[in-house]
N, C-alpha and C positions, 0 to 999 in steps of 0.2 A: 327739886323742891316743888316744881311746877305741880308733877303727879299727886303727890300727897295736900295741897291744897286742892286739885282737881276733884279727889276721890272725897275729902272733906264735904266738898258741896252737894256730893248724889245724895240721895236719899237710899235707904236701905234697901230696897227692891233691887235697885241700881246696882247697888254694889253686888248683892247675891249674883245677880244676872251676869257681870263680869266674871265671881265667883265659879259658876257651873257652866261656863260658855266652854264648850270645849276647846277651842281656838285662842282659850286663855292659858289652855293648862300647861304646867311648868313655866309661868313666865312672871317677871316680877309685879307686872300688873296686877295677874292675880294676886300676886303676896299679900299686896301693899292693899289690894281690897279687903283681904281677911283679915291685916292688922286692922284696919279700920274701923270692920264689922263688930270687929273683936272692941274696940277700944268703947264705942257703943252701948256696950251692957243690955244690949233688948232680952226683953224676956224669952224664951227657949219657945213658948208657946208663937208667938208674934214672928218670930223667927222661922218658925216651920211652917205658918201656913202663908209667909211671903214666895218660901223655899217650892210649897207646890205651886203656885202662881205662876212663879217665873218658869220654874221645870217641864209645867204642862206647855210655854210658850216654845219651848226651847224642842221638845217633843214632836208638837205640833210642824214647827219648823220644819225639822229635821225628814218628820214623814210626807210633808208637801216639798221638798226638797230632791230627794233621794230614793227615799225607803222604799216607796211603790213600783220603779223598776227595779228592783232590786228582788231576789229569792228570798234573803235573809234579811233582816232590821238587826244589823248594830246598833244599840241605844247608849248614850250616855251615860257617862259617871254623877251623883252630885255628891257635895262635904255634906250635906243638910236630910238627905234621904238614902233609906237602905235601896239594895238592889232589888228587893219583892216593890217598893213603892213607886220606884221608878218604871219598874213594867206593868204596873197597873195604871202610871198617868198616860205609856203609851196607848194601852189599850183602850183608855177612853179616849183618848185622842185618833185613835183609827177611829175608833165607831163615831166618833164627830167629823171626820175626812169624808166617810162613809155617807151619813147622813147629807152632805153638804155635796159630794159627786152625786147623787141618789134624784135632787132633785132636777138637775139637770136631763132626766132620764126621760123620752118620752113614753108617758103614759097613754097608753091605746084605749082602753074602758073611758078614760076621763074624754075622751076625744069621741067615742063611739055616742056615749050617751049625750054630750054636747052637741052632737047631729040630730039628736030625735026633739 
């Protein structure tokens, strides 16, 4: 009974985030977040773009995680997004890994012309 007042108290985000965590799947956790979600009634709209919110966290994760040694990026499942949506969060979410390792970069020109 503990869980199902637990899951009561998250907020929607929350619960998706349990939802699409892969570390939840198959497990009654999960379930018991979807009844929730479910019991809820949010609008279908409100509901998907919590759905990319948390997915892009979840993505982002994954590739500061893993991905980058790796050859291949297995990506996650979500209930909330197709399989094209989900590889399109990944792929802004590289280009934001990208951007964010990028500045770490030393720039030579910035350094040459701060000499003159």
């Amino acid at each position: 009974m503990a869980l199902g007042k637990y899951l009561m108290e998250l907020d929607s985000k929350s619960l998706i985030e349990i939802i699409d965590d892969p570390e939840n799947w198959g497990t009654e956790y999960q379930d018991r977040a979807e009844d929730e979600l479910d019991d809820r009634n949010l609008p279908p709209e409100e509901v998907r773009a919590l759905a990319i919110t948390v997915n892009e966290g979840i993505a982002y994760k994954v590739i500061m995680n893993d991905a980058i040694s790796k050859a291949e990026l297995s990506m996650h499942k979500s209930r909330f997004l197709s399989a094209a949506e989900i590889k399109q969060i990944y792929i802004e979410q590289l280009e934001k890994y990208i951007k964010y390792k990028d500045q770490f970069r030393f720039d030579v020109w910035s350094y040459a012309v701060g000499g003159l």
